[in-house]
C-alpha positions in Angstrom: 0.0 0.0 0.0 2.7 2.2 0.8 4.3 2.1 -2.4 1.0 2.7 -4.2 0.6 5.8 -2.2 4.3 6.9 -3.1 3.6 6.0 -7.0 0.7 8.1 -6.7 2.6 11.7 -5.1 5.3 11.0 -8.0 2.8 11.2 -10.2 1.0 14.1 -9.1 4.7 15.8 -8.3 5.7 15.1 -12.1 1.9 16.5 -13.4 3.1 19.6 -11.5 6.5 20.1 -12.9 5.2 19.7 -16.3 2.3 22.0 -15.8 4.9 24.8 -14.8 7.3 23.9 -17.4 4.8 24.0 -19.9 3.5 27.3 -18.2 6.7 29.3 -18.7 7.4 27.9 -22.2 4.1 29.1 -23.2 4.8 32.8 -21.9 8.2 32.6 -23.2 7.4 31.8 -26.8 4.2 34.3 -26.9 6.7 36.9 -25.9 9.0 35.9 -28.9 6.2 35.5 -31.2 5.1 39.0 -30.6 8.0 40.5 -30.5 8.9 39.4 -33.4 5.5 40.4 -35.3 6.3 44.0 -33.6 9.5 44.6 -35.4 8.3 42.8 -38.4 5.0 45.5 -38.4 7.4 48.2 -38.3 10.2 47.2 -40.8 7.4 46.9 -43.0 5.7 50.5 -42.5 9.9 52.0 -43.0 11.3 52.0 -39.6 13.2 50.6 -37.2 12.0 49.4 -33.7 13.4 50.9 -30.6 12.8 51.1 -26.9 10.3 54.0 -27.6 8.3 52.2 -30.7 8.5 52.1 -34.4 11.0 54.9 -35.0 11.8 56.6 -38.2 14.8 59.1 -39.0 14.2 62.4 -39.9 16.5 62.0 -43.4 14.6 58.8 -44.7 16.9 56.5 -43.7 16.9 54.1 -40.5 20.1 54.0 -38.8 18.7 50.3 -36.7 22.1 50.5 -34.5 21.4 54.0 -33.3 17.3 53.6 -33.7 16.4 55.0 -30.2 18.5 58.3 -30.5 16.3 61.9 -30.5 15.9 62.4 -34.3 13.6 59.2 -33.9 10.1 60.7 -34.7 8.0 57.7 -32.9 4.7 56.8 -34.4 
């Protein structure tokens, strides 16, 4: 009996663990996914996407390593 009862808190212990693994891989990859639709969104409208939002430069271009500096015009 006492093994049965020890079979059965493994098993609940490894539903658990794979509930919360499952959890945070969920979150992580809807993070990813959206992020990357974000930049994707932007790249296609002409800018570059920075900590402020889709930023473009005020000469036309997108300068992506220097995207959050103040000639950004965030729309």
């Amino acid at each position: 009996m006492k093994e049965a009862a020890g079979e059965a808190n493994m098993t609940i212990v490894t539903i658990v663990l794979i509930a919360i693994v499952l959890g945070a891989g969920t979150l992580i990859v809807t993070n990813i996914v959206n992020g990357m639709g974000d930049k994707a969104s932007c790249a296609e409208a002409g800018g570059a996407l920075g900590s402020d939002g889709c930023c473009y430069l005020s000469n036309g271009k997108i300068d992506s390593a220097n995207s959050d500096n103040k000639s950004c015009t965030v729309s």
